[in-house]
C-alpha positions, 0 to 999 in steps of 0.5 A: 251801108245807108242810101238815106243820105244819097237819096237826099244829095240825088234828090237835091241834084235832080232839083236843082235844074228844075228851080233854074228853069224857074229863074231863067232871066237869072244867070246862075251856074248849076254848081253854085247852086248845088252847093249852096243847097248843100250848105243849106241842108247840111251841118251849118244851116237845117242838118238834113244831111250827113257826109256818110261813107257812101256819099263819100266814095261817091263825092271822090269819084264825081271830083276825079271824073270833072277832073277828066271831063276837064282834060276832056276839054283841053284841045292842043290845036289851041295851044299851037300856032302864033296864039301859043307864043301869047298863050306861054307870055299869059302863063309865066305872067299868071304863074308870076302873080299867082306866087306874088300874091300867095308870098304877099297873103302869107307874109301879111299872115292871111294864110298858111300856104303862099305855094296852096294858094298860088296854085289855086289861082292858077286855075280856070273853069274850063268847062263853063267858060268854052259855052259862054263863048258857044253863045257868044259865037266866039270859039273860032274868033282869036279872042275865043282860041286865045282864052281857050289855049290860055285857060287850057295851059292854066289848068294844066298848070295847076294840076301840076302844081298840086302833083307835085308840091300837094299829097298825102304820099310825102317824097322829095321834089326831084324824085316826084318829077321824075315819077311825073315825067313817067306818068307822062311817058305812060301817057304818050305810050297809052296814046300811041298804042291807042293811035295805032290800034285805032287804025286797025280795020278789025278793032275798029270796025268792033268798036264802032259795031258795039259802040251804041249797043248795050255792051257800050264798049267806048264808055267802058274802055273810057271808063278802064283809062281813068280808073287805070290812070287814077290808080297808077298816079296813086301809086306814083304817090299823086293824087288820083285826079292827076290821073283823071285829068290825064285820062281826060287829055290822052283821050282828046289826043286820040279822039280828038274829032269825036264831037264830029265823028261820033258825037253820042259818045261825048253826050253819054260821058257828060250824062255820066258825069254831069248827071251822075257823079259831078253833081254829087261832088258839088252838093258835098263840097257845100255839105263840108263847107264851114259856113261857121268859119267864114262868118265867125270874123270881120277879117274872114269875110273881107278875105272873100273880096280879097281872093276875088280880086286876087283872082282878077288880078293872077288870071285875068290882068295877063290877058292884056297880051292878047292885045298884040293878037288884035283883040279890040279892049272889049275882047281883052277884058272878057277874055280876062273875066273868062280866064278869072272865073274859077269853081272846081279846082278851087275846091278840089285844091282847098279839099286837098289842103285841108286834108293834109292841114296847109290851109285853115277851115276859115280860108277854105271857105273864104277861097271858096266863096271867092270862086263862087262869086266869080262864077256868077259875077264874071261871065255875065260880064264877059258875055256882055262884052262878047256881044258888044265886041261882035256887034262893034264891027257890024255896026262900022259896016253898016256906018260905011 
């Protein structure tokens, strides 16, 4: 076992926010940078760096614990009420899209898998778009609720999806819904008995006591729940970021007021997460990326747009429901900017495809590339929109 490559992708995580400091006027998201420095240190630029066992094992870890700080994320009460009705419509759509645009790309002879593709479209980057709307003083407005509950159900989708149609561990469909209708049963299960152990004065009096001493009991009952659950889904045959991101959901349905109550305990595991594990998950994915393959045709580099503009077309184009929500034009189109700017599913979903060879290196990286100019392009746009949106009705008041 070598640390000589870790130190080398820590070192680059550690920089990373630093050289953002420096360029502050440039909106610029951590991970695009991360692994646009790991494919500048890697095999297809300076050969700095290798992909050893221990970046690896690491690398898979960091990927399963984004997959839960996104579950984390997903927050139901979004997803209830009369903005559900909109948010479903918004899907179907989506999922409508997503299949019309893989079938269209497979029978132009793009790619190798319409059902990859779709699902990789289906998704949203959840956690970068819920503190553009932070900013934008957006969250409890309808445009924020509409496009947290659409990206929510979009992301759930596509963890689905790729359950059930992607894995190393082939069984027929039927069969694989019925192991996923178990794991979800386990799910509720965890969550009620959590529920009920949670109301018992003596547990949870021991668990406030140990929660900010050096025994950390909630981080280390969290951390039992992914690893149990990501173990589980691979015994089912899934992925183990099934049961991560699982792990994420059940643990905002039993805690779902934890910012309020007990905040430290969501800034440790983002500290975890964000300042240990994910960070090593992107400077891999950019280590791994083909730079070769995507710049070795015309025709792969022109598949760039292509993805992105497919991306606009699956999640963006179905927010023009939210217009029956009374959402002003403006809302509408950052609202779809918002839910087509998507990173680490894409990657997540390319890693698997070219694993289990459904997708070439060449389309991999040409989806990718996609999902990083979405990440940079649209949510400056949509913030514009956002702040243009809010100052719109000031100034009518102000006219009255």
């Amino acid at each position: 076992m070598s640390y000589d490559n870790l130190v080398i992708v820590l070192a680059v995580a550690a920089g990373v926010p630093f050289l953002l400091a420096l360029i502050p006027r440039v909106p610029l998201p951590g991970p695009v940078l991360e692994i646009v420095a790991g494919i500048v240190l890697g095999p297809s630029v300076l050969n700095v760096v290798q992909v050893d066992a221990t970046v690896q094992a690491l690398s898979i870890i960091g990927l399963s614990f984004l997959l839960f700080l996104a579950g984390l994320e997903i927050d139901t009460r979004h997803l209830r009420g009369p903005a559900a009705r909109l948010v479903g419509i918004g899907l179907v759509a989506s999922l409508a899209l997503a299949g019309a645009a893989g079938w269209l790309l497979h029978a132009a002879g793009l790619v190798e898998s319409p059902l990859l593709i779709g699902t990789a479209l289906v998704a949203t980057s959840l956690g970068l778009l819920v503190p553009i709307l932070k900013d934008a003083g957006a969250v409890e407005r309808p445009v924020g609720r509409l496009t947290i509950g659409g990206a929510s159900a979009g992301d759930i989708s596509a963890v689905v999806l790729l359950s059930l149609f992607f894995s190393e561990h082939a069984s027929g469909t039927a069969s694989r819904l019925l192991l996923l209708l178990g794991l979800a049963c386990l799910a509720v299960l965890v969550v009620v008995v959590s529920v009920r152990a949670g109301r018992s004065m003596a547990v949870s009096r021991t668990v406030v006591e140990m929660a900010d001493t050096s025994a950390q009991v909630r981080i280390r009952l969290t951390m039992v729940l992914v690893v149990g659950l990501s173990a589980i889904a691979l015994h089912l045959g899934f992925e183990a970021i099934l049961g991560a991101f699982v792990a994420g959901v059940v643990l905002r349905l039993v805690d779902p007021d934890a910012n309020r109550t007990h905040p430290r305990f969501h800034v440790k595991l983002e500290g975890l997460g964000y300042g240990f594990l994910v960070p090593i998950f992107f400077v891999t994915s950019g280590i791994q990326f083909d730079l070769t393959a995507l710049f070795a045709d015309t025709e792969t580099v022109l598949r760039v747009p292509m993805f992105l503009a497919a991306l606009l077309v699956v999640r963006g184009l179905p927010a023009l429901v939210y217009r029956a929500a009374g959402l002003s034009r403006a809302e509408v189109a950052a609202s779809g900017l918002l839910q087509a700017t998507s990173l680490p599913f894409i990657v997540a979903t390319t890693m698997i495809g070219l694993r289990l060879d459904v997708i070439q290196p060449a389309d991999a990286a040409a989806l990718v590339a996609a999902g990083l100019l979405s990440v940079v392009l649209f949510p400056p746009m949509a913030l514009l929109l956002l702040n243009r949106a809010r100052k719109a009705p000031a100034a009518g008041r102000g006219r009255g």
